[in-house]
C-alpha positions in Angstrom: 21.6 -1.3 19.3 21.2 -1.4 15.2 19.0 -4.4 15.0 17.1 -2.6 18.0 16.4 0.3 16.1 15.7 -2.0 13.2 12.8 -3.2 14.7 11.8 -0.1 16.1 11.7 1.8 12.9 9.9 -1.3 11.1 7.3 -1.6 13.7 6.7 2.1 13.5 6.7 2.3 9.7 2.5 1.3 9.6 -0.2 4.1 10.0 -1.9 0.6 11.9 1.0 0.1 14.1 1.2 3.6 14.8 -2.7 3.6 15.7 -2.7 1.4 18.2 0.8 3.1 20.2 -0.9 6.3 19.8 -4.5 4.6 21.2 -1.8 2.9 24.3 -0.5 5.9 25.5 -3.9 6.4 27.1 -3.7 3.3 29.0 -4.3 -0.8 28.2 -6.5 -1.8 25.7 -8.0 -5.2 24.8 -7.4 -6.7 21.6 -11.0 -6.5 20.9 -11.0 -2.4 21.5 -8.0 -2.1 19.6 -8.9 -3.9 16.7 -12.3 -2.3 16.2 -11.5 0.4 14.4 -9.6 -0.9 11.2 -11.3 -2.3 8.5 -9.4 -5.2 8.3 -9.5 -9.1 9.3 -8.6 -9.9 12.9 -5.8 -12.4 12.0 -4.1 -9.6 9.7 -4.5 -7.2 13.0 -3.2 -9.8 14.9 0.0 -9.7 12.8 0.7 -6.3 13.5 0.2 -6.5 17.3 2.6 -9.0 16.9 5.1 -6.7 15.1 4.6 -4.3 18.3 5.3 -6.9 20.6 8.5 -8.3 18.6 9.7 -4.6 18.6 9.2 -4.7 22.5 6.9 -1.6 22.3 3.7 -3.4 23.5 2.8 -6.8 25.8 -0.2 -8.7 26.2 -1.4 -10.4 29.1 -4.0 -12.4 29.3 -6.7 -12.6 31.8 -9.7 -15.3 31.3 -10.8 -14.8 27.5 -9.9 -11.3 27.5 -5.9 -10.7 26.0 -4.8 -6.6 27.6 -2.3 -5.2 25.5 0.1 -2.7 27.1 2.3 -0.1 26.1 6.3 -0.6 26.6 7.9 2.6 27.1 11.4 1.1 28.2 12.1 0.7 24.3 11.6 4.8 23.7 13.9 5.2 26.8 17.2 3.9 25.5 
């Protein structure tokens, strides 16, 4: 349960991380939408989507060319 939190808390420690939850809640999002508004390179957003997804808050499917990212409420449940 510790480790968990840990990687709740870490995951939700970034303004960036935090964006893209709040942007989630109102339903899937592309990795294209999400990323569009931070002013930063895709491979550094990319890292932080990853951080979401280690943390089990978010998954990504992908579909063709086009990666959905999803919100994971299960993690907020426990």
């Amino acid at each position: 349960m510790a480790n968990q939190l840990d990687h709740f808390f870490s995951a939700m420690s970034d303004p960036t991380r935090r964006a893209v939850i709040e942007r989630l809640v109102t339903g899937p999002a592309s990795v294209t939408d999400l990323y569009a508004p931070h002013d930063m390179a895709l491979p550094s957003f990319l890292k932080h989507l990853n951080k979401l997804e280690t943390a089990g808050l978010v998954r990504s499917v992908k579909t063709g060319r086009t990666r959905m990212v999803h919100i994971e409420a299960a993690p907020l449940a426990n």
